[in-house]
C-alpha positions as CSV (number, residue, x, y, z in Angstrom):
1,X,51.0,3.0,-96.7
2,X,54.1,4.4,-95.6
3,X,56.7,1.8,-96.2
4,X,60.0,4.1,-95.2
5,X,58.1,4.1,-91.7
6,X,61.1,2.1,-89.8
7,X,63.0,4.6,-91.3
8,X,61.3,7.6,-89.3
9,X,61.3,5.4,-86.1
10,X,64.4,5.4,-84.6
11,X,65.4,2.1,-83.3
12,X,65.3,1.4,-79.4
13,X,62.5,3.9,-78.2
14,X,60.0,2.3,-75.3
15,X,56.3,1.8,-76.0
16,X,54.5,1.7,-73.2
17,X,51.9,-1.3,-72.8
18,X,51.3,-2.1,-70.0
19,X,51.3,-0.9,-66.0
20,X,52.1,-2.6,-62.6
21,X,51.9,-2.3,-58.7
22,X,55.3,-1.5,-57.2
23,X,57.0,-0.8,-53.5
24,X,59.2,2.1,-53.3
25,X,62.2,0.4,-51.3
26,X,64.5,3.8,-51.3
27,X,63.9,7.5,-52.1
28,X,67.2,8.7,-52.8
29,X,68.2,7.5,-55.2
30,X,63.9,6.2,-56.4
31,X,64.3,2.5,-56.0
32,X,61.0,0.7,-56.6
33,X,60.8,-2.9,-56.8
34,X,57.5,-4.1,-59.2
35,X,55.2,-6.3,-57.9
36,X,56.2,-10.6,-58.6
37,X,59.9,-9.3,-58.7
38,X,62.4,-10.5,-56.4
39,X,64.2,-7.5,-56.2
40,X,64.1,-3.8,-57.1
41,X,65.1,-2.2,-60.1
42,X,68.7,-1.6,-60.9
43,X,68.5,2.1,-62.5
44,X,66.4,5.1,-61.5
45,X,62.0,5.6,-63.1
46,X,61.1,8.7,-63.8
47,X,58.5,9.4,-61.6
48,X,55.2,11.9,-61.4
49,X,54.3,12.0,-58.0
50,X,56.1,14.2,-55.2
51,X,57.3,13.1,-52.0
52,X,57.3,9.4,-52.1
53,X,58.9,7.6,-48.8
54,X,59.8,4.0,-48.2
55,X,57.0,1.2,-48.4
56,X,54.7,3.5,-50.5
57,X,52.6,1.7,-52.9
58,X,52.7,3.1,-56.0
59,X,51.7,2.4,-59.6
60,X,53.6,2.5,-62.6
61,X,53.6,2.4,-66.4
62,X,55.9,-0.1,-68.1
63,X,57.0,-0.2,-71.7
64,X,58.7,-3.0,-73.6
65,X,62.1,-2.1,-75.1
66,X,65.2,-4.4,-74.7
67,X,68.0,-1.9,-75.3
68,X,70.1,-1.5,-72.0
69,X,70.8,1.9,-73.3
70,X,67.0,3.6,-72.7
71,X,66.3,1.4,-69.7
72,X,65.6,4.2,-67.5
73,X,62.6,5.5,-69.5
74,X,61.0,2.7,-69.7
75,X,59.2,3.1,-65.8
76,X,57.3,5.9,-65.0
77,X,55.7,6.3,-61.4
78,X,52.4,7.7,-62.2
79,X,50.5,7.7,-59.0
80,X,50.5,6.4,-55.1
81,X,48.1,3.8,-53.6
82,X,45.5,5.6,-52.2
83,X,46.1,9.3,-53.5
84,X,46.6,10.2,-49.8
85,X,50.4,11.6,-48.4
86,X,52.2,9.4,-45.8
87,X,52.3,10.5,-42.7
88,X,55.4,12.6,-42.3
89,X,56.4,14.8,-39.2
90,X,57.2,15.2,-35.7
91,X,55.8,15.8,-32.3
92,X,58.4,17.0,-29.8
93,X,57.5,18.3,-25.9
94,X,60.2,19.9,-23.3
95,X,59.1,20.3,-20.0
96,X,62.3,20.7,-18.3
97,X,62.0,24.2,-17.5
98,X,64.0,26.6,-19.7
99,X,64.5,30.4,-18.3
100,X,64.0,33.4,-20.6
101,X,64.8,36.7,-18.9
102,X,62.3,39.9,-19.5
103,X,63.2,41.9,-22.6
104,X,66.1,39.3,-23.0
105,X,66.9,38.3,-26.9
106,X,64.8,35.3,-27.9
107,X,66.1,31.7,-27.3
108,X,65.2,28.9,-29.5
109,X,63.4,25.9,-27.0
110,X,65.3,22.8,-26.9
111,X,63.3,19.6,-27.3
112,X,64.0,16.9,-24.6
113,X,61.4,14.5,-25.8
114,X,59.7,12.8,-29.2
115,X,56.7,11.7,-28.5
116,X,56.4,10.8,-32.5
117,X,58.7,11.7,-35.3
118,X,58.1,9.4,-38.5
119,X,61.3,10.5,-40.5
120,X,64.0,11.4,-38.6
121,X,63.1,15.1,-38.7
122,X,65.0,15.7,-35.3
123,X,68.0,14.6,-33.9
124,X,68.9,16.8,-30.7
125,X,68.8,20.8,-29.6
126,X,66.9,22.8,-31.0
127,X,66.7,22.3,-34.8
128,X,63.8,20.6,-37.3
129,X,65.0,19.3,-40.7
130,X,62.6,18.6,-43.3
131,X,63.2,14.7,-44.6
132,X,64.3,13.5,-48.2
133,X,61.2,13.3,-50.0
134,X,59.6,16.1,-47.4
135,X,59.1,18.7,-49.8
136,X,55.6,19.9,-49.3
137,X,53.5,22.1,-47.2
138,X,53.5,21.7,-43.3
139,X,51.1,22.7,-40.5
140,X,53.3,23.9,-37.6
141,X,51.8,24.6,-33.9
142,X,54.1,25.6,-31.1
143,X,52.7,26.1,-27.9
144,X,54.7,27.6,-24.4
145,X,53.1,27.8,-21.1
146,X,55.2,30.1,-18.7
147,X,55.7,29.5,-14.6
148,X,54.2,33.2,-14.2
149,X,51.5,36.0,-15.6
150,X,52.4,38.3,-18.4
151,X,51.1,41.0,-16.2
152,X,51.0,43.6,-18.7
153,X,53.5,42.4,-20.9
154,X,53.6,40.2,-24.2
155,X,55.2,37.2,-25.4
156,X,56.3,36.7,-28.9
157,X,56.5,33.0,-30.3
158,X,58.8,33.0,-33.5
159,X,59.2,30.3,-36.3
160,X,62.4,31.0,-37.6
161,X,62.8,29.4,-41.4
162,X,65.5,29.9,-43.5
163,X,63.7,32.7,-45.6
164,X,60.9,33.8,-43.5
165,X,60.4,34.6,-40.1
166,X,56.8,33.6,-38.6
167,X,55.9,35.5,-35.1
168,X,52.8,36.2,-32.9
169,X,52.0,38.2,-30.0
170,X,50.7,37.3,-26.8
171,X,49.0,39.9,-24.7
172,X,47.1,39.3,-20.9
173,X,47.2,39.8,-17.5
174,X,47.2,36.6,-16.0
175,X,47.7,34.3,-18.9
176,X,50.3,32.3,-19.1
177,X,49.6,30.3,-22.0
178,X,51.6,31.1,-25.4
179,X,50.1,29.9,-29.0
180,X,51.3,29.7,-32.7
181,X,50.1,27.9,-35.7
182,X,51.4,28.4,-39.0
183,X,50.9,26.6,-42.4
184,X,53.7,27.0,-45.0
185,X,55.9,25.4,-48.0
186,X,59.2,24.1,-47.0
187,X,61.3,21.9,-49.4
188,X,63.5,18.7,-48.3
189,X,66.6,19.5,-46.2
190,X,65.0,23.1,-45.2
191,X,65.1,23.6,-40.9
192,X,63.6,25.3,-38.4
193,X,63.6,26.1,-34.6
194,X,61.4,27.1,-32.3
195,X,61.7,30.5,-30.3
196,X,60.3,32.5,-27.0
197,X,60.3,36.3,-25.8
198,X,58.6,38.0,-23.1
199,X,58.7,41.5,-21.5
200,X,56.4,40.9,-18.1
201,X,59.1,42.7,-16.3
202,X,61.6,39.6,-14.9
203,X,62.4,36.4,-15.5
204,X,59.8,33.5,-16.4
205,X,60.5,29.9,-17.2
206,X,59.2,28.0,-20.1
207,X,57.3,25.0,-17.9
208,X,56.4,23.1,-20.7
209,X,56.5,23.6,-24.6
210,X,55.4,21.9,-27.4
211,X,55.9,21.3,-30.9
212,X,53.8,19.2,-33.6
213,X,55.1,19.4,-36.9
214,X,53.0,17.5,-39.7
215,X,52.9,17.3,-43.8
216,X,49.7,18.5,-45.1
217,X,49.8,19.1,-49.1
218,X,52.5,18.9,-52.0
């Protein structure tokens, strides 16, 4: 038996024994606030799990240690209620008609109308900002329908990020129906718009547009 073995433990380090249901009750700075508590926790967990929003229920792993000075390692969030992500995204529509002139540089849609939008990702105009806590990967769909044919012409839908630009071509006489769906990382605080561009030959109007925008993976 090693009987210098306080000596080769330092004094004050957590041991973890036991684990608890929680509430995240802010994301930025992590509060959580454990289960039977009547309020949350004064200092930051460490946490293991991405992407946690308000009212998630999560579970963490508690150790015993009474020394003010380690408190923050003695939570760690090691999982979410569930194992699913919370819903997180936005579905926007315009159908205020917006003009875009043949050949004419291409002009981010405005968004007049939220039909959903969990997390504050848009305010006004034309721009989508990924939430605190958003980082992740999102399914994006954007979908124009124009007052007149393409004839034979194209339209180009563009995703504009702030490293990447995402476009597709539409091609058809007598459609008048533009679609784009993409899938792709963006990280918390990242924003996008929207864009349109046609070369039928004049001017069409944008009729209606829309936009859902939805977290799918971490």
């Amino acid at each position: 038996m090693n009987r210098n073995l306080p000596l080769l433990v330092p004094k004050g380090q957590p041991e973890p024994d036991a684990a608890a249901w929680a509430t995240v009750t802010q994301v930025s700075p992590l509060r959580i606030k454990i289960d039977g508590e009547s309020a949350a926790l004064p200092f930051t967990p460490t946490t293991l799990v991405a992407g946690l929003v308000v009212n998630d229920r999560v579970w963490v792993a508690l150790a015993t240690n009474a020394d003010p000075s380690v408190r923050s390692r003695r939570v760690v969030v090691i999982g979410r209620s569930g194992g699913a992500l919370p819903r997180m995204g936005c579905n926007l529509r315009r159908t205020t008609i917006q003009s875009q002139a043949s050949g004419a540089a291409s002009t981010a849609i405005t968004w007049l109308t939220e039909i959903e939008d969990t997390h504050g990702l848009f305010t006004s105009g034309d721009t989508i900002t990924i939430p605190t806590g958003g980082s992740g990967i999102w399914a994006i769909t954007f979908m124009t329908q124009w007052s007149g044919s393409l004839g034979t012409g194209r339209a180009f839908l563009t995703i504009l990020t702030p490293t990447i630009t995402y476009r597709v071509s539409n091609y058809g006489s007598g459609e008048t129906f533009s679609t784009m769906s993409i899938t792709v990382p963006l990280a918390a605080a990242e924003s996008f718009n929207a864009r349109v561009f046609q070369t039928s030959g004049g001017s069409l109007d944008v009729i209606d547009a829309r936009l859902h925008c939805y977290r799918v993976g971490v």
